[in-house]
C-alpha positions in Angstrom: 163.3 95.5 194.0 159.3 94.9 194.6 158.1 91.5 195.5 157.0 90.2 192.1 160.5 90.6 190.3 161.6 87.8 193.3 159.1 85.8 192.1 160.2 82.6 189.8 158.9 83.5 185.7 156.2 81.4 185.5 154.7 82.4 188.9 155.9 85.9 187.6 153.7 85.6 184.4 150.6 84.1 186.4 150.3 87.0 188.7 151.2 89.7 185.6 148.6 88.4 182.6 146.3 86.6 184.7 146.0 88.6 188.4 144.8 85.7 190.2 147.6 86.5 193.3 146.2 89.5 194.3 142.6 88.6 194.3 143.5 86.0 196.0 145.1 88.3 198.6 141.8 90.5 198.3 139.6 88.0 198.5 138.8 88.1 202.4 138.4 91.7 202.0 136.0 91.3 199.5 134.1 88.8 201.5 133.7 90.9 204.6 132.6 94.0 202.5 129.9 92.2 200.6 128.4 90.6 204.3 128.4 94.0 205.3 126.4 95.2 202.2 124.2 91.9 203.1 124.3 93.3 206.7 122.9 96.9 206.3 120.3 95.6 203.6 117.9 96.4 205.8 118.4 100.0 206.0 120.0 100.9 202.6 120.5 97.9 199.6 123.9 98.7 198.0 124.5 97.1 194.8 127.4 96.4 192.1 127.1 97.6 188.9 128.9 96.2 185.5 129.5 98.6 183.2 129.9 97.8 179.4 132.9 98.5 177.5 131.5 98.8 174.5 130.6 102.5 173.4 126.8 102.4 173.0 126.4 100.8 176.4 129.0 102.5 178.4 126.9 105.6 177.9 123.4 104.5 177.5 123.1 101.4 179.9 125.5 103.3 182.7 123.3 106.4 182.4 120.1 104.3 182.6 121.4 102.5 185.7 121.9 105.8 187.2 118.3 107.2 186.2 117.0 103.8 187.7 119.3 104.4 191.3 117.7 108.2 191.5 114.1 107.2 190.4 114.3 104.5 193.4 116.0 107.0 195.6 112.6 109.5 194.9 110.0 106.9 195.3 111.1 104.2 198.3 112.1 105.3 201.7 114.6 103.0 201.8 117.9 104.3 200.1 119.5 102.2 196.9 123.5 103.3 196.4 124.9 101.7 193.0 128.2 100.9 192.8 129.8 101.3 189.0 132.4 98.6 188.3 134.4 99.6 185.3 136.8 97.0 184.2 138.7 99.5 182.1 140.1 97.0 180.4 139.1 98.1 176.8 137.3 101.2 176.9 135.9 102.3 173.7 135.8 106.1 174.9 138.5 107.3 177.7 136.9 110.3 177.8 133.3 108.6 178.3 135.0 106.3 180.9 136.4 109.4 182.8 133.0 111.3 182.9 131.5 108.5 184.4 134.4 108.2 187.8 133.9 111.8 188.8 130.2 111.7 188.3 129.3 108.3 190.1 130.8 106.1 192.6 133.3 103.6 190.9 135.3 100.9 191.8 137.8 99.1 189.3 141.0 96.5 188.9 141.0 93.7 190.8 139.2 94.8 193.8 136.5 95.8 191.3 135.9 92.4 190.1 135.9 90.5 193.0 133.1 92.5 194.6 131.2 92.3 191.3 131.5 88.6 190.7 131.0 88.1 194.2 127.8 89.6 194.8 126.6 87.8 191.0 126.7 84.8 193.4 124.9 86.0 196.2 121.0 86.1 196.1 120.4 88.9 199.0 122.7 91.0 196.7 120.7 92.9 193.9 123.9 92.9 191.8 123.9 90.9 188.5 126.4 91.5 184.7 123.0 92.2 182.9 122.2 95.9 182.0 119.7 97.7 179.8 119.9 100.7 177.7 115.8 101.0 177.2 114.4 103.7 179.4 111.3 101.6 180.6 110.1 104.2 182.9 110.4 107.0 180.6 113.1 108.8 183.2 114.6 111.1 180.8 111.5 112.9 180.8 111.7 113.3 184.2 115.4 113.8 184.5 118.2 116.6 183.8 121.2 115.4 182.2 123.9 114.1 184.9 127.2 114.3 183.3 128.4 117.8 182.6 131.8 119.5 181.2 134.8 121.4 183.3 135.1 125.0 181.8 138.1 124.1 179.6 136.5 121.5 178.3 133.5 123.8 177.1 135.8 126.4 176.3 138.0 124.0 173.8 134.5 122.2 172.3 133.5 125.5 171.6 136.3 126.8 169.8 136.1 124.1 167.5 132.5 124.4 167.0 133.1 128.1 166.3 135.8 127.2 163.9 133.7 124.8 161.8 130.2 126.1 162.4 129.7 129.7 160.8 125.7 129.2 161.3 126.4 127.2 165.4 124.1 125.0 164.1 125.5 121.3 163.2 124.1 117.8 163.1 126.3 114.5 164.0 125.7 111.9 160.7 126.3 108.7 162.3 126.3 105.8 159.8 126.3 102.2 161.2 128.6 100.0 158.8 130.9 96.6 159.6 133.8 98.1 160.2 134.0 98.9 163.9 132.5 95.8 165.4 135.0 93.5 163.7 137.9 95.9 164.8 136.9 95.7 168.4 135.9 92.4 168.5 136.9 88.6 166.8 133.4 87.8 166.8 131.6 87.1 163.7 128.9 89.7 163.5 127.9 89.4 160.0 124.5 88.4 161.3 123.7 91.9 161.8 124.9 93.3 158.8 121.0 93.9 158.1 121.8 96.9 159.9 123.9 98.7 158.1 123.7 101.3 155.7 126.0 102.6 152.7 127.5 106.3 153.8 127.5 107.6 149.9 123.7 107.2 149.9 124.1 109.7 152.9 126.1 112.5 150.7 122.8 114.0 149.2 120.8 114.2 152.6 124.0 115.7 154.6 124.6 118.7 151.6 121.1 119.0 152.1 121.5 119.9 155.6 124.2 122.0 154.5 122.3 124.0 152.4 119.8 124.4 155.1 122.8 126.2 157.0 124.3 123.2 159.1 127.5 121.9 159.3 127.3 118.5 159.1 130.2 116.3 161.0 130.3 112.8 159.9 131.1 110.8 163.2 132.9 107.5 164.1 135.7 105.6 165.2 136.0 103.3 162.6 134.5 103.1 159.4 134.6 101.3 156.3 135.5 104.6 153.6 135.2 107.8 153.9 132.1 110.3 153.2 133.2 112.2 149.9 131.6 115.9 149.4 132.4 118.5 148.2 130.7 120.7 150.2 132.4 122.9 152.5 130.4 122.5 155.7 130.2 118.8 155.1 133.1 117.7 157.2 134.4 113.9 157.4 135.5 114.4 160.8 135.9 110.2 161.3 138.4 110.0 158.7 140.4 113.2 158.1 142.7 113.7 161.1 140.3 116.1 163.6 138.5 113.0 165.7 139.1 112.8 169.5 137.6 111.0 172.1 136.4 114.2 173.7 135.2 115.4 170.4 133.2 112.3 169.6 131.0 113.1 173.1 131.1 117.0 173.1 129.9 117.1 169.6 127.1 114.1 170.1 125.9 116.3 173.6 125.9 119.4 171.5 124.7 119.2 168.1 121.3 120.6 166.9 120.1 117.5 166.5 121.8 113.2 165.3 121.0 111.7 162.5 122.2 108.1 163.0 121.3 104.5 162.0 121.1 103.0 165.0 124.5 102.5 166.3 126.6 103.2 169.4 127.2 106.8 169.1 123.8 108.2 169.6 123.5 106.9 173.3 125.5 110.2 173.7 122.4 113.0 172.0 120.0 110.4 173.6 121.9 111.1 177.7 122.1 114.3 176.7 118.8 115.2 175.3 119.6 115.9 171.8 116.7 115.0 169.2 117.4 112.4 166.9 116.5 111.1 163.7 116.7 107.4 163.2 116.9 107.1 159.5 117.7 103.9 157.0 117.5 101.8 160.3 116.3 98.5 162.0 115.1 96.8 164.1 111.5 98.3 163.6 110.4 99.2 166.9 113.8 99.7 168.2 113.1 100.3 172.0 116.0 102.1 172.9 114.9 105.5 172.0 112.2 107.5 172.5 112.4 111.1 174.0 112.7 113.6 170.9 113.4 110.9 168.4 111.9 110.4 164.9 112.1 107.2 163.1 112.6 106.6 159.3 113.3 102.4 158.8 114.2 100.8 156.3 111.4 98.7 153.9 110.6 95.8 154.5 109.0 93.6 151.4 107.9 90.3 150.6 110.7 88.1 149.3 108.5 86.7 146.4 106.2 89.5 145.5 108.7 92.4 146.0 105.5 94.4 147.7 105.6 96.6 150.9 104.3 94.2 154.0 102.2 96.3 156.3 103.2 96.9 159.8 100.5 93.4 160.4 102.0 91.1 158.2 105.5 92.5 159.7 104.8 91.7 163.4 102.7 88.5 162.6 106.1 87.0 160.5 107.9 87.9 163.7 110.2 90.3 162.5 109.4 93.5 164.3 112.1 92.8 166.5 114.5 90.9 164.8 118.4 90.9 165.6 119.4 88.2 163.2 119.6 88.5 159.2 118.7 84.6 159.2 115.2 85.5 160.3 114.0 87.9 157.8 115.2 85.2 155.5 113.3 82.0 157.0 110.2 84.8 157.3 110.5 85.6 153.5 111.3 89.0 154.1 113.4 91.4 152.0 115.1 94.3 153.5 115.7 97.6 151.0 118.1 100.4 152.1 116.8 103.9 151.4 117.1 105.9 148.5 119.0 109.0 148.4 116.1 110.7 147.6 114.4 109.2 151.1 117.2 110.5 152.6 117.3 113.9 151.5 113.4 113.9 152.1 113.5 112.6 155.6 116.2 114.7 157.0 114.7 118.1 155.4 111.7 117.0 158.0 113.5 116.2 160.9 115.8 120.2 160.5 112.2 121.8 159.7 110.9 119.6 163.0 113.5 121.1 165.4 113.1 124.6 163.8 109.5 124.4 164.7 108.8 124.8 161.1 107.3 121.5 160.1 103.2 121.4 159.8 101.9 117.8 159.1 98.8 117.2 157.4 95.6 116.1 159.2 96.2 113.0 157.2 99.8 112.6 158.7 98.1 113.4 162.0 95.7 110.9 161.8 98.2 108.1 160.7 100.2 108.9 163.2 97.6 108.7 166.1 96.6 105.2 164.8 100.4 103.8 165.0 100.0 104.9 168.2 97.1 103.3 169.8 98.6 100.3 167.9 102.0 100.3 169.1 100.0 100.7 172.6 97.8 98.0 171.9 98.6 95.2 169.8 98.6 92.1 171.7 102.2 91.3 170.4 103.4 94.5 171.1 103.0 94.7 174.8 104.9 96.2 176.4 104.6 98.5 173.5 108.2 99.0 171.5 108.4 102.7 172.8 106.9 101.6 176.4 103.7 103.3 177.1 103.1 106.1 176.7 104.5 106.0 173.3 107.4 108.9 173.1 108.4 108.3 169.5 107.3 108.9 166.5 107.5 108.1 162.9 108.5 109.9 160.1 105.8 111.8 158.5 107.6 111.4 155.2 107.1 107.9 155.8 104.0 107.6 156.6 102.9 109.3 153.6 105.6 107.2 151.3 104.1 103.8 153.0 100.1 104.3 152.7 99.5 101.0 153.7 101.9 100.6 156.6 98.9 100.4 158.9 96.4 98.5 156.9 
């Protein structure tokens, strides 16, 4: 019999749900391992890392962290050693959460916790909850991927690849809806329905791709209805029985290239170097990405007069940025979801980009150059979306559909 069946219910239950008796019993420990991090700050600064449970930021803002730990490591004499804390309570990818133990140092449970809400409190400790998934530095252009797969790992990816992809090309289709935000999470998050898209105005673009000799896998863990095609090599592979954990990041760190509306899943293309289009999307400078990504948004209009606001008029109403539905609304803004059409045209670019096909016009050049020196200039754009030097682009098909974009 261990020691907590001894223990009277109630003090039973309080050690069970809430843990609180052995942090309490770890707590000294704790105390003398974070004054000996404050003690050999001198010589190396150790610090605690939070990692997010959440998909997007269990992949991007953990493999950002680590860029940031190996750029310092390159550049200062003095060593930096991060310390992930994974609170495993929740993880949104097991697999994910797995990759990251073997490939960085981790601590968890209880003794996880107290040294990361410890050092929160102490100010010689670097250690703090808040993270970032935007590459500020640009160090995934100076960076290899980190996280690699075990041989029968590659070997089983590869079989189904094989299986599915006659051509071995194949895009991940990643469409951002309401669905798996109000299944992880009580949270209202209705305010950011603005950012979602409808996955039948999708079917057109991904046949499309299909035709161009992709298979197309439609990703996700949870979605609001499936993607219905007929087409062979367009595969629902979120709703019809095939989806695993390891699937979802083998796929996303293997495809040709991501087609996604910004959502969680294409932190795992983005960590792995994959190109991606962001298509039917928002925010409008959306920071995050930037290395081999192509963005497509979504159009914004005036409320009133139903006309196309230029990428001016857009930043000086304040939405450029925006997280919240409720401020495109007090702006007078309209948001319109692409057409299938769009779609179909934006995509086509984006499989012609990546097979080194694509020619843009001097006129696409041109617009494209002058978004540039905006997005690197405009006094209320610094720093500039992308982070300078700009490592995005847009659409060319969208420049050309929106002539007065950059009036």
């Amino acid at each position: 019999m261990n020691l907590k069946s001894k223990l009277p219910p109630r003090l039973r239950q309080f050690v069970e749900i809430d843990g609180k008796l052995p942090k309490l019993l770890l707590l000294p420990f704790a105390l003398v391992t974070i004054g000996f991090f404050i003690l050999i700050k001198p010589v190396v600064t150790i610090q605690v890392f939070k990692v997010w449970e959440r998909f997007g930021h269990l992949v991007a803002n953990t493999d950002v962290m680590r860029l940031k730990t190996l750029h310092h490591n390159k550049s200062h004499k003095k060593k930096l050693i991060t310390i992930f804390y994974n609170p495993e309570r929740r993880p949104s990818n097991k697999y994910m959460n797995s990759l990251w133990r073997q490939n960085v140092p981790t601590v968890s449970g209880h003794w996880g916790w107290l040294l990361n809400d410890i050092s929160t409190h102490f100010k010689l400790m670097n250690s703090s909850n808040s993270s970032t998934d935007i590459d500020f530095d640009g160090l995934y252009t100076k960076n290899f991927p980190l996280l690699k797969f075990n041989d029968e790992d590659i070997k089983s990816g590869q079989n189904f690849v094989d299986k599915f992809c006659p051509s071995g090309k194949f895009v991940c289709l990643s469409v951002r809806d309401a669905a798996y935000l109000s299944a992880r999470s009580n949270y209202d998050w209705s305010f950011q329905n603005f950012r979602d898209s409808k996955v039948d105005s999708f079917i057109s673009a991904a046949e499309k791709l299909a035709e161009m000799g992709y298979t197309v896998f439609r990703m996700g863990a949870v979605v609001e209805k499936p993607l219905e095609s007929s087409h062979p090599n367009v595969i629902d592979y979120a709703t019809n029985g095939m989806r695993t954990e390891f699937l979802d990041i083998y796929l996303g760190a293997h495809c040709t290239f991501c087609v996604s509306n910004s959502n969680g899943f294409d932190a795992v293309p983005r960590i792995f170097k994959r190109p991606i289009l962001v298509l039917d999307a928002l925010m409008l400078f959306d920071p995050v990405y930037g290395l081999n990504s192509v963005h497509h948004p979504k159009e914004m209009r005036d409320f009133v007069l139903k006309e196309k606001l230029p990428l001016n008029e857009i930043i000086n109403r304040g939405v450029a940025y925006s997280h919240r539905s409720t401020t495109f609304e007090s702006a007078g803004v309209e948001i319109r979801n692409l057409s299938s059409k769009e779609l179909v045209e934006a995509v086509t670019e984006m499989a012609q980009r990546v097979e080194g096909t694509f020619v843009e016009t001097p006129e696409q050049k041109e617009m494209q150059a002058k978004l540039n020196h905006i997005l690197s200039t405009h006094p209320k754009l610094q720093p500039s979306p992308n982070y300078y030097p700009i490592r995005a682009q847009f659409a060319s098909c969208f420049l050309s559909r929106y002539p007065n974009f950059l009036q």
